[in-house]
Rosetta silent file (secondary structure, phi, psi, omega in degrees, C-alpha in Angstrom):
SEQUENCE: XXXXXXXXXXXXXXXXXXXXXXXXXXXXXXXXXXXXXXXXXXXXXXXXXXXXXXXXXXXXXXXXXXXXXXXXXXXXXXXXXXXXXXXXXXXXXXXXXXXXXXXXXXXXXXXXXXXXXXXXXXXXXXXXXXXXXXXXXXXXXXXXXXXXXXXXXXXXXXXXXXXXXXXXXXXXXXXXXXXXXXXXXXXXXXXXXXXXXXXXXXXXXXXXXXXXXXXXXXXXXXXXXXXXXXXXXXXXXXXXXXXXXXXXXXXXXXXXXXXXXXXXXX
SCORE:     score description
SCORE:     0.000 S_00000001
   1 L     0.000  -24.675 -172.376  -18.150  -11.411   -7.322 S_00000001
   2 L  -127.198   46.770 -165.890  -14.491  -11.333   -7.976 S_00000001
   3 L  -106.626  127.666 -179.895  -14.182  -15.347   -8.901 S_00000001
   4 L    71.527   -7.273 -176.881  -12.130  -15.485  -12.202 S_00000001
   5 L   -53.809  133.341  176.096  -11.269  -11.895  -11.913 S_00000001
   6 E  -101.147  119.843 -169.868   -7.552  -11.293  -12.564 S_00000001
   7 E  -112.213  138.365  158.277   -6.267   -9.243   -9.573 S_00000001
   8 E  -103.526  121.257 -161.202   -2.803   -7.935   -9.411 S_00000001
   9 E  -119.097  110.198  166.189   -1.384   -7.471   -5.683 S_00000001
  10 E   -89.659  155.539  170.751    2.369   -5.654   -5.306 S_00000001
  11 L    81.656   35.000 -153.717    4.025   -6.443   -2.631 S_00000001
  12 L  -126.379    0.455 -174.328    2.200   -9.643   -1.678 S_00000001
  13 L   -90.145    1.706  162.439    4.758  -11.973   -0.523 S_00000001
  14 L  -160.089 -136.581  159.032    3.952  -10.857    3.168 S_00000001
  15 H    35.786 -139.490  177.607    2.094   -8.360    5.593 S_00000001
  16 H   -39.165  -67.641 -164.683   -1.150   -6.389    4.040 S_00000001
  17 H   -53.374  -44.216  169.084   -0.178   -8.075    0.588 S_00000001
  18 H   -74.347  -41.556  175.445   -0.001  -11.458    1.577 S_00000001
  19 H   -57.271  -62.032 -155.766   -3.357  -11.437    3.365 S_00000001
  20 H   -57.955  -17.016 -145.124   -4.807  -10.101    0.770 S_00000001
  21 H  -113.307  -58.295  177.242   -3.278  -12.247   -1.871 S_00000001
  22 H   -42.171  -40.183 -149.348   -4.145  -15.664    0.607 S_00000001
  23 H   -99.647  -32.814  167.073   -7.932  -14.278    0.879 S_00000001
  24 H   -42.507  -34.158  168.866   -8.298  -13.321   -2.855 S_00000001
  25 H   -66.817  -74.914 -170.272   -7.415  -16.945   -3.632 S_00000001
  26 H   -47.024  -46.296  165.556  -10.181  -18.308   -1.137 S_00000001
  27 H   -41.557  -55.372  175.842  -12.544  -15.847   -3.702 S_00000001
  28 L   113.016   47.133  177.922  -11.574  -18.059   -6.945 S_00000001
  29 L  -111.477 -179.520  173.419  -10.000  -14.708   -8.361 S_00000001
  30 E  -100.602  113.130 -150.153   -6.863  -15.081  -10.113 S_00000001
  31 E  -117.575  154.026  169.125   -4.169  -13.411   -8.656 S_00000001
  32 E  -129.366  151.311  149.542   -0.500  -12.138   -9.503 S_00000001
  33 E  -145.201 -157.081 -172.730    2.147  -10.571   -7.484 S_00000001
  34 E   153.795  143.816 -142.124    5.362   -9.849   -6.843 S_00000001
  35 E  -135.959  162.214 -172.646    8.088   -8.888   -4.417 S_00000001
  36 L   -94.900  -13.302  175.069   11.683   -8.191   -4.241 S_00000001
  37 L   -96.695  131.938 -169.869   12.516  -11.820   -2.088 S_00000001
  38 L   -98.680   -9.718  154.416   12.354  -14.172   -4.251 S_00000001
  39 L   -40.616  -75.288 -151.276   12.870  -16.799   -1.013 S_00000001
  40 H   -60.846  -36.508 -149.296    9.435  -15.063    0.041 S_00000001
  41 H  -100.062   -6.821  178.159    7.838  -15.454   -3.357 S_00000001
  42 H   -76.826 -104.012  165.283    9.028  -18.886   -3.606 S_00000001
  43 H   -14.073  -37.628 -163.159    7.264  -20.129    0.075 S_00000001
  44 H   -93.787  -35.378  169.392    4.032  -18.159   -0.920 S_00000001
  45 H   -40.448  -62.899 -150.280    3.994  -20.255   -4.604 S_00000001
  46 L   -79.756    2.098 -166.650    4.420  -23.478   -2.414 S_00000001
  47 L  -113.546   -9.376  155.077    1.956  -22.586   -0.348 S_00000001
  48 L  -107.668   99.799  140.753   -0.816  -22.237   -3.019 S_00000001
  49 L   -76.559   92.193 -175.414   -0.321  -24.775   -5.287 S_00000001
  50 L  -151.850  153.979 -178.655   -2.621  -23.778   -8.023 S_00000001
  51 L   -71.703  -45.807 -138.446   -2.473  -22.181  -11.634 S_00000001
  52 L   -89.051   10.259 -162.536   -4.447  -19.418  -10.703 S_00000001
  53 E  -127.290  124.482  179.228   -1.522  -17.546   -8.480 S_00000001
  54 E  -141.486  123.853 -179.729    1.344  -16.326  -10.664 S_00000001
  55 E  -108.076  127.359 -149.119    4.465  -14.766   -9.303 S_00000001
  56 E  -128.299  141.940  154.498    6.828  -12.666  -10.428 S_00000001
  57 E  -101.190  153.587 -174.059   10.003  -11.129   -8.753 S_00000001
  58 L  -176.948  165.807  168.505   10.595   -7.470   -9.187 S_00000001
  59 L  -122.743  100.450  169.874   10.848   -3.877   -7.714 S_00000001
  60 L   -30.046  -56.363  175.514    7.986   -1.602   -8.480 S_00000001
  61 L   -31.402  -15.829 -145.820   10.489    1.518   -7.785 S_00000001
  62 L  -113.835  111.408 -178.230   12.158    0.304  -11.087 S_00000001
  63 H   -54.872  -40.963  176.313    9.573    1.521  -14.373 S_00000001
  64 H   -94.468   21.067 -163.504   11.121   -1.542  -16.486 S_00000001
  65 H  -101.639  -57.531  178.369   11.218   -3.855  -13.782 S_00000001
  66 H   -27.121  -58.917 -171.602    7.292   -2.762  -13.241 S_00000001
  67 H   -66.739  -41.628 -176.994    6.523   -2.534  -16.776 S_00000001
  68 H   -73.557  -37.949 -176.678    8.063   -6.370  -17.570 S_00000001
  69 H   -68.388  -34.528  166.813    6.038   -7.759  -14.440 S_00000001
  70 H   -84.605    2.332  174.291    2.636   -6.362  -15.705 S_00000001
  71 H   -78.326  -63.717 -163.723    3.085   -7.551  -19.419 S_00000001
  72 H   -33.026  -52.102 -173.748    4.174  -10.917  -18.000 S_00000001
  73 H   -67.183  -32.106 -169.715    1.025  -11.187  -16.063 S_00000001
  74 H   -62.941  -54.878 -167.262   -1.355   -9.867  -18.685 S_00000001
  75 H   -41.852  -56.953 -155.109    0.763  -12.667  -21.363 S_00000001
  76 H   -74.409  -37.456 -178.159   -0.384  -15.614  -18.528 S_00000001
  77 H  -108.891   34.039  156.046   -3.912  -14.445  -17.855 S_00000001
  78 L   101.439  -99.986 -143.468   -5.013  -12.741  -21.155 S_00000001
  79 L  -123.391  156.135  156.263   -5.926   -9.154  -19.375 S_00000001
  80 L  -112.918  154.808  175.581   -6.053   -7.554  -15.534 S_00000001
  81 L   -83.050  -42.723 -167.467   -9.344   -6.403  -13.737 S_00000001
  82 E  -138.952   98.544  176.148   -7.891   -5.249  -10.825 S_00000001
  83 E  -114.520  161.621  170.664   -4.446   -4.155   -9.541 S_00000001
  84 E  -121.891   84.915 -174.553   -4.050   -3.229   -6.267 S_00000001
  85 E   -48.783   98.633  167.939   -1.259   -0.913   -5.769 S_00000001
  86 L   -98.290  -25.820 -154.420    0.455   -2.364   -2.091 S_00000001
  87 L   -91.774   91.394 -172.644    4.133   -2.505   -1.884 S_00000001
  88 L  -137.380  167.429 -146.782    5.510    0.126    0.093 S_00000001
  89 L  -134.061  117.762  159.932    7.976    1.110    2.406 S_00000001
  90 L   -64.803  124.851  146.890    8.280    3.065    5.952 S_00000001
  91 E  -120.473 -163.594  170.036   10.808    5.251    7.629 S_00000001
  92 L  -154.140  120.395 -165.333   11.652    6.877   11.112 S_00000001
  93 E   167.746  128.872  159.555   13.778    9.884   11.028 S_00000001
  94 L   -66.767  115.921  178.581   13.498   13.282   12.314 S_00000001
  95 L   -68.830   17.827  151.791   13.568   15.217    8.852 S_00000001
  96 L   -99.161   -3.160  146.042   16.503   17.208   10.309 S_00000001
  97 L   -72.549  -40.926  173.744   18.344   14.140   10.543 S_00000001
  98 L   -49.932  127.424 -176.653   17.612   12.194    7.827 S_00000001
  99 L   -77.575  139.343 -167.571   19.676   11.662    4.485 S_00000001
 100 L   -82.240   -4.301  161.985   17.629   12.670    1.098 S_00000001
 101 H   -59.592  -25.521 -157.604   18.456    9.085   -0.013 S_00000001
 102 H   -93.187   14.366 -152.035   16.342    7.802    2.404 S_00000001
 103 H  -122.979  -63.363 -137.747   13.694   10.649    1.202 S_00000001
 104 H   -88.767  -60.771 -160.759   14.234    9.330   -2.345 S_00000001
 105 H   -65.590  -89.253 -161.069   13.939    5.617   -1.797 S_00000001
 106 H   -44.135   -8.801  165.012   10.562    5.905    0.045 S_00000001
 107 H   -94.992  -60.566  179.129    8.579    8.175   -2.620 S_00000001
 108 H   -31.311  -65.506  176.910   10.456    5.838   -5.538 S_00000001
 109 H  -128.743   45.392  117.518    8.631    3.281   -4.045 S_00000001
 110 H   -42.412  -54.668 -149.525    5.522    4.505   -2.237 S_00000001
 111 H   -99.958  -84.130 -165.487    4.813    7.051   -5.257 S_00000001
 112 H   -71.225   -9.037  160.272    6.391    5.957   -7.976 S_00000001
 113 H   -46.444  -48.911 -161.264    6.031    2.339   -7.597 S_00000001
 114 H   -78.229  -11.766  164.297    2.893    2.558   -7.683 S_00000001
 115 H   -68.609  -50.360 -177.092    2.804    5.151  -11.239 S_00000001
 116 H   -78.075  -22.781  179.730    4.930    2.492  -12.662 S_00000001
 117 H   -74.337  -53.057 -167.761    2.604   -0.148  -12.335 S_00000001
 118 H   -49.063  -42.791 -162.899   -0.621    1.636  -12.985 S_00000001
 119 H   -58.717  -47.464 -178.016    0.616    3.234  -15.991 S_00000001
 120 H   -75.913  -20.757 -162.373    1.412   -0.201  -17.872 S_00000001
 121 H  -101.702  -50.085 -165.977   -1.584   -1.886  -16.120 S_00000001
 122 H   -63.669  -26.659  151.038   -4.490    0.951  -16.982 S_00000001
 123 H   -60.027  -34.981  155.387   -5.237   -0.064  -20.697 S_00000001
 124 H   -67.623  -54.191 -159.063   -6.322   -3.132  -19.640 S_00000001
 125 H   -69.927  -11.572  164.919   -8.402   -2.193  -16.972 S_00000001
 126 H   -56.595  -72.327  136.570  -10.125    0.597  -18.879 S_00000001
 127 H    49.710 -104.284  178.688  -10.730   -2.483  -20.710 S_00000001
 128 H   -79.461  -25.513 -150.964  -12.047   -4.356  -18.502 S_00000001
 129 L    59.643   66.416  178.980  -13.737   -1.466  -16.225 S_00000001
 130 L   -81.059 -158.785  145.905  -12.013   -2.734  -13.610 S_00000001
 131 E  -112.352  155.870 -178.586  -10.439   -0.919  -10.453 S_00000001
 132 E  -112.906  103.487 -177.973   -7.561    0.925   -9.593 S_00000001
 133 E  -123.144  131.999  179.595   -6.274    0.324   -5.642 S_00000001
 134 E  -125.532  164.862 -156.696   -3.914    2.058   -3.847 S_00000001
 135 E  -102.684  148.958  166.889   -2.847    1.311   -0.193 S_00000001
 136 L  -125.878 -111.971 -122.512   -2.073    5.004    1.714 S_00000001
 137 L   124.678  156.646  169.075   -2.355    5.096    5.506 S_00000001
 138 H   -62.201  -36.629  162.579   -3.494    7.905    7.993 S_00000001
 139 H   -44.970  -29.654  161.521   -0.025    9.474    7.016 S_00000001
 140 H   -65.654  -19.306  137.011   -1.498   10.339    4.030 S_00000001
 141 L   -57.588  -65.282 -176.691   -4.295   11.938    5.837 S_00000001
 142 L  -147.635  148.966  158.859   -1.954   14.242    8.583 S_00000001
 143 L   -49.879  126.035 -166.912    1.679   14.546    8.719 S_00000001
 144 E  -114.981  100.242  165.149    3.156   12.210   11.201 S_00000001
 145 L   -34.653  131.962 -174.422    6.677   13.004   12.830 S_00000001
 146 L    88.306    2.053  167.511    9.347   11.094   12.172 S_00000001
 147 E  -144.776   63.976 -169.879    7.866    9.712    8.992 S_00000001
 148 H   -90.319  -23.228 -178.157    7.798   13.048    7.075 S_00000001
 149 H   -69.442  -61.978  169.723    9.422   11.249    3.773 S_00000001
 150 H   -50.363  -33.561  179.778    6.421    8.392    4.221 S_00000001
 151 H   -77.402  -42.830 -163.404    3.730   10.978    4.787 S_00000001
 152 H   -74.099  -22.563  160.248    4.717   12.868    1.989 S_00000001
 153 H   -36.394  -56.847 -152.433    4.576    9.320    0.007 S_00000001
 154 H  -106.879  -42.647 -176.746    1.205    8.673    0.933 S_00000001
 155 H   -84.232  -16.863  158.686   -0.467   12.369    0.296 S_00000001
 156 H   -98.036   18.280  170.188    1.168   12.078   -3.491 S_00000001
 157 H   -94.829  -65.184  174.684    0.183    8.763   -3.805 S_00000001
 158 H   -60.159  -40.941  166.973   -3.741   10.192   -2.825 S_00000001
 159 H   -62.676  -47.202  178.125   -3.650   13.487   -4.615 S_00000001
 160 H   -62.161  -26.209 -168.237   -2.965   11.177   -7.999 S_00000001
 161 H   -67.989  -55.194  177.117   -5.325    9.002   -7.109 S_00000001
 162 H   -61.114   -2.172 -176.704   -8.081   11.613   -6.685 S_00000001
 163 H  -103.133  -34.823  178.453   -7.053   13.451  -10.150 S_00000001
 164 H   -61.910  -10.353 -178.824   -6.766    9.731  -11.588 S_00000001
 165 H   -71.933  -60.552 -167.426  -10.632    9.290  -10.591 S_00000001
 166 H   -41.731  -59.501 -142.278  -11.633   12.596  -12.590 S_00000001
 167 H   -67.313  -42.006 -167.670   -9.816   11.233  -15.394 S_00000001
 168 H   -77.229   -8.321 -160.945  -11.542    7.728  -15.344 S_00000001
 169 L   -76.844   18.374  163.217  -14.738    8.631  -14.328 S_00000001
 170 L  -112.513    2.032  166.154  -16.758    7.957  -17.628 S_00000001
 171 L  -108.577   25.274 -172.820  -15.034    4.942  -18.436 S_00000001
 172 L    84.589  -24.715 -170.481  -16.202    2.210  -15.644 S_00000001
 173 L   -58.659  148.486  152.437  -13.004    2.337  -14.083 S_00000001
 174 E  -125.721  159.843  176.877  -13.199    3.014   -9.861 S_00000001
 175 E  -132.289  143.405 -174.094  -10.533    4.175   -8.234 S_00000001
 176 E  -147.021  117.109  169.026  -10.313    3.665   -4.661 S_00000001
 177 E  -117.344  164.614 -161.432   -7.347    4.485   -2.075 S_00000001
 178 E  -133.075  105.369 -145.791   -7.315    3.136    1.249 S_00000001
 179 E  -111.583   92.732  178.673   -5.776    4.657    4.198 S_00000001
 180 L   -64.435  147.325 -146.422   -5.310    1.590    6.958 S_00000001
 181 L  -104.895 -131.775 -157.464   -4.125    2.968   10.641 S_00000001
 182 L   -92.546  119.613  171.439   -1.437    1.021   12.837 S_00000001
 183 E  -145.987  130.533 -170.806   -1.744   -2.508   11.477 S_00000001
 184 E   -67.041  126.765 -174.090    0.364   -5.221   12.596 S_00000001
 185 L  -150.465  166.796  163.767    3.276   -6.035   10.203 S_00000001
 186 L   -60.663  -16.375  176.263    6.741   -6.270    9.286 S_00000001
 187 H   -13.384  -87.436 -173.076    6.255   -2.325    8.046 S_00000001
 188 H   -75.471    5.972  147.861    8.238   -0.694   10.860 S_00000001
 189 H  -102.087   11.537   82.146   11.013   -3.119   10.847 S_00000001
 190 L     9.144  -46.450 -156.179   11.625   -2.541    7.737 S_00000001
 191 L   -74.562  164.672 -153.202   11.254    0.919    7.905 S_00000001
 192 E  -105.019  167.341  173.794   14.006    2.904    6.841 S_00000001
 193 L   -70.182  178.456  168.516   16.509    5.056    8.873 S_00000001
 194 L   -84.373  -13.058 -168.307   18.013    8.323    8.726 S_00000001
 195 L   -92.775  -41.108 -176.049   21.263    6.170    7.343 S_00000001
 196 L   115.955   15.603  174.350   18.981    4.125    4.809 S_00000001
 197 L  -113.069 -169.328 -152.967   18.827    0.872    6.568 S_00000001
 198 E   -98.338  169.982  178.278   16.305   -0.613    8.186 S_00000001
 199 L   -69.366  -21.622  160.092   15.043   -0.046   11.789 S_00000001
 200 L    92.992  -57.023 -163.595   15.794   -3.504   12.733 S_00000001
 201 L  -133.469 -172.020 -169.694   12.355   -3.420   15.300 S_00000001
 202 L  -112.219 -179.095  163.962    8.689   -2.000   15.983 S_00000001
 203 L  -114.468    5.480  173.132    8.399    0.975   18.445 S_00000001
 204 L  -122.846  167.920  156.745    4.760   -0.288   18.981 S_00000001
 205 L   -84.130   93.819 -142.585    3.120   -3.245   20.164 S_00000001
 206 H   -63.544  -37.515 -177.729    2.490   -5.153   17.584 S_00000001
 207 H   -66.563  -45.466  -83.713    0.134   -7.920   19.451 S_00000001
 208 H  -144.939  -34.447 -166.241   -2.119   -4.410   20.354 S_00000001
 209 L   -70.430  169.431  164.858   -2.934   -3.947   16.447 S_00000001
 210 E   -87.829  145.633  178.762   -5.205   -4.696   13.624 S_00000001
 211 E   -79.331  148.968 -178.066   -4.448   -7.872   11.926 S_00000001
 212 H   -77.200    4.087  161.439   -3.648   -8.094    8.378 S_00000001
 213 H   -42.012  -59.374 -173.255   -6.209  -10.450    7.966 S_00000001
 214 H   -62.306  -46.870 -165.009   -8.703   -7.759    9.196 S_00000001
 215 H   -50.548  -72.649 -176.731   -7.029   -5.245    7.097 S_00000001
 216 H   -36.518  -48.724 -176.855   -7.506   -7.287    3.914 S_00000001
 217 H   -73.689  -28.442  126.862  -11.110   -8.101    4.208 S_00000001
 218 H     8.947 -101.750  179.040  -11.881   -4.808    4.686 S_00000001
 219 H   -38.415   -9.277 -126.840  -10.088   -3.378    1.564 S_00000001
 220 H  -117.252  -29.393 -125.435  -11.545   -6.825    0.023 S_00000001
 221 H  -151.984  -16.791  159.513  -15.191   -5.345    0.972 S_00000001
 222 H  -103.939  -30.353 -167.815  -14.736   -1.748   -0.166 S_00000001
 223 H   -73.134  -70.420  158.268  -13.276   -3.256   -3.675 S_00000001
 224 L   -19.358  -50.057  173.471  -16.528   -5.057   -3.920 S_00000001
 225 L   -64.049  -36.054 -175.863  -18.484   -1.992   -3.334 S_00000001
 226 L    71.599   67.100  173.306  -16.590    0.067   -5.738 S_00000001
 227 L  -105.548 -138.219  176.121  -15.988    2.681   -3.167 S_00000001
 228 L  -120.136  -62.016 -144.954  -13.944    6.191   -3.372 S_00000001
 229 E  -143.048  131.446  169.193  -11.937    5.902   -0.018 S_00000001
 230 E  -120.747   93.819  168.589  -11.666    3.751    2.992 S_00000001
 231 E   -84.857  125.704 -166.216  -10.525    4.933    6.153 S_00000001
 232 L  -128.945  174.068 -156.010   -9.925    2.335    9.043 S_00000001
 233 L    55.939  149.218 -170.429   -9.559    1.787   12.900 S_00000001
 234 H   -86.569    1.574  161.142  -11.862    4.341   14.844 S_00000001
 235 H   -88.688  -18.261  157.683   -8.553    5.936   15.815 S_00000001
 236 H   -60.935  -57.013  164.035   -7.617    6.475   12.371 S_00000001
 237 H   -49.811  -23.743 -164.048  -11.157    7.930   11.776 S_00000001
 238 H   -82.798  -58.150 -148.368  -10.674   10.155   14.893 S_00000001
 239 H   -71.122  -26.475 -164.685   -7.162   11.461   13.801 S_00000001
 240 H   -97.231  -76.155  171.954   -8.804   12.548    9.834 S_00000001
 241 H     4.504  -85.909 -151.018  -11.717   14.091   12.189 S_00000001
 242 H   -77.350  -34.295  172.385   -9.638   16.170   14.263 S_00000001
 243 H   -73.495  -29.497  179.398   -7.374   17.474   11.503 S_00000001
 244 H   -65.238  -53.188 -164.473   -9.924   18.160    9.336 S_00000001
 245 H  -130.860   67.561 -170.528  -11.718   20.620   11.676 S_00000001
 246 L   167.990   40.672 -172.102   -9.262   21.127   14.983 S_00000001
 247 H   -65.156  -27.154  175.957   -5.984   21.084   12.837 S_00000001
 248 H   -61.720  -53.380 -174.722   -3.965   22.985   15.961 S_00000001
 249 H   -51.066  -62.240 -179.169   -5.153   20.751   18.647 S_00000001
 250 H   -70.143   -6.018  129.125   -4.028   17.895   16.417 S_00000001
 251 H   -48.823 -103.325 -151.298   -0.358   19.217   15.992 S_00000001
 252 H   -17.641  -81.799 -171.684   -0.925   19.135   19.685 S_00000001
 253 L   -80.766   30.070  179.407   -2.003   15.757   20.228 S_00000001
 254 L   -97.353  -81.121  167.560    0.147   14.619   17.305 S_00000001
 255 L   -52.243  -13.495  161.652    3.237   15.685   18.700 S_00000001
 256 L   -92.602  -14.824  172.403    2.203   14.260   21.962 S_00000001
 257 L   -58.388  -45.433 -156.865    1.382   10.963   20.660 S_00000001
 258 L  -110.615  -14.126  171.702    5.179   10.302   19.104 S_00000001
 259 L   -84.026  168.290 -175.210    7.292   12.587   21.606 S_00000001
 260 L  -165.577   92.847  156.496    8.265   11.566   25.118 S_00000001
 261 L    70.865   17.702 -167.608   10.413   14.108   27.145 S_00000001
 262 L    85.475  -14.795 -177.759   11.333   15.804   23.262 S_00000001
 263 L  -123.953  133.305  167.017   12.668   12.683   21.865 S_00000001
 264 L   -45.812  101.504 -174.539   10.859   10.945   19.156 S_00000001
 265 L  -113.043  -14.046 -170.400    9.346    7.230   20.748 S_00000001
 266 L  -129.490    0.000    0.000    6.985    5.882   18.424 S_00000001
């Protein structure tokens, strides 16, 4: 079903992105991405040698860095089918601690990465009637402490998405976001500080997680379907449950999930 399809994957040189990019291959679609290491994007090249994987480096945050990476890719494969808006960024910071750069950088490229790519990308895929995919998370679902810049990311990444459906919905286009729960990655070492660097480590157990393997076929399997939304892990499902119709209790067990003793652990 998606064999010759031209898929575009941000963010693909590891985690979510990479599976997804690895298993997309194994379809016979044609895939592009691109990443800000160009080390990473190098190693992922070598490790598919084939014409059908074309890599670009760049930062989605940046509209003409965004804008030059989806022309390139349309110039090598003619048109795209599919992109699948991935490449995003974590923090951890109590938002009375935190510095608004580190506020800034994580919507730039959460939010607006994912605006600049669509925007330059969405003539073809009207086009084509393709899809539009964007990765959220259960933060995007309920507010999580300690990631209030990331939450805030992820519910304006899903409110466009849901106004971008209305708009598309007579032209073939689907639009589908996807909100995956705790999934093991490089994410939270990565994620950024209250200072704007990164946390250096996870605060979970990472072995204890869903794999990004799992993650991908999943999205890989609602994309197929043409679905509206995909929520995953049954604790993810629990936590969209409980907010939706128990939203106090879940402050409650929200706040008991990431405190310990008043200080912020997860």
């Amino acid at each position: 079903m998606l064999k010759d399809k031209v898929i575009v994957v941000t963010g693909g040189s590891n985690g979510i992105g990479k599976a997804l990019v690895d298993q997309l291959l194994g379809e016979g679609a044609k895939v592009a991405t691109c990443g800000r290491s160009q080390e990473k994007l190098d190693a992922l090249k070598n490790e598919h040698i084939c014409k059908d994987l074309f890599v670009a480096q760049c930062d989605v945050s940046s509209e003409e860095e965004a804008k030059g990476f989806i022309e390139k890719t349309i110039d090598h494969f003619g048109h795209i089918d599919i992109l699948i808006n991935n490449a995003g960024i974590s923090m951890r910071s109590q938002f009375s601690e935190v510095s608004l750069e580190t506020m800034r950088r994580v919507m730039e490229i959460n939010f607006f990465g994912a605006i600049n790519c669509t925007r330059y990308a969405i003539d073809s895929i009207i086009r084509q009637k393709g899809s539009i995919v964007g990765i959220s998370s259960i933060a995007g679902n309920r507010g999580l402490p300690g990631r209030s810049g990331y939450s805030a990311s992820k519910f304006a990444l899903q409110g466009w998405m849901e106004a971008l459906r209305s708009e598309l919905l007579d032209t073939g286009v689907n639009v589908l976001w996807v909100s995956p729960g705790f999934t093991k990655s490089n994410v939270r070492k990565a994620a950024l500080t209250k200072t704007v660097s990164a946390q250096g480590k996870s605060p979970l157990n990472e072995d204890k997680l869903m794999t990004p393997e799992e993650c991908a076929s999943l999205i890989i399997k609602a994309i197929k379907k043409r679905k509206r939304t995909l929520v995953m892990t049954a604790q993810g499902k629990l936590t969209v449950f409980m907010n939706k119709f128990f939203p106090a209790w879940s402050d409650r067990l929200t706040r008991n999930f990431f405190y310990k003793n008043g200080v912020l652990v997860k």
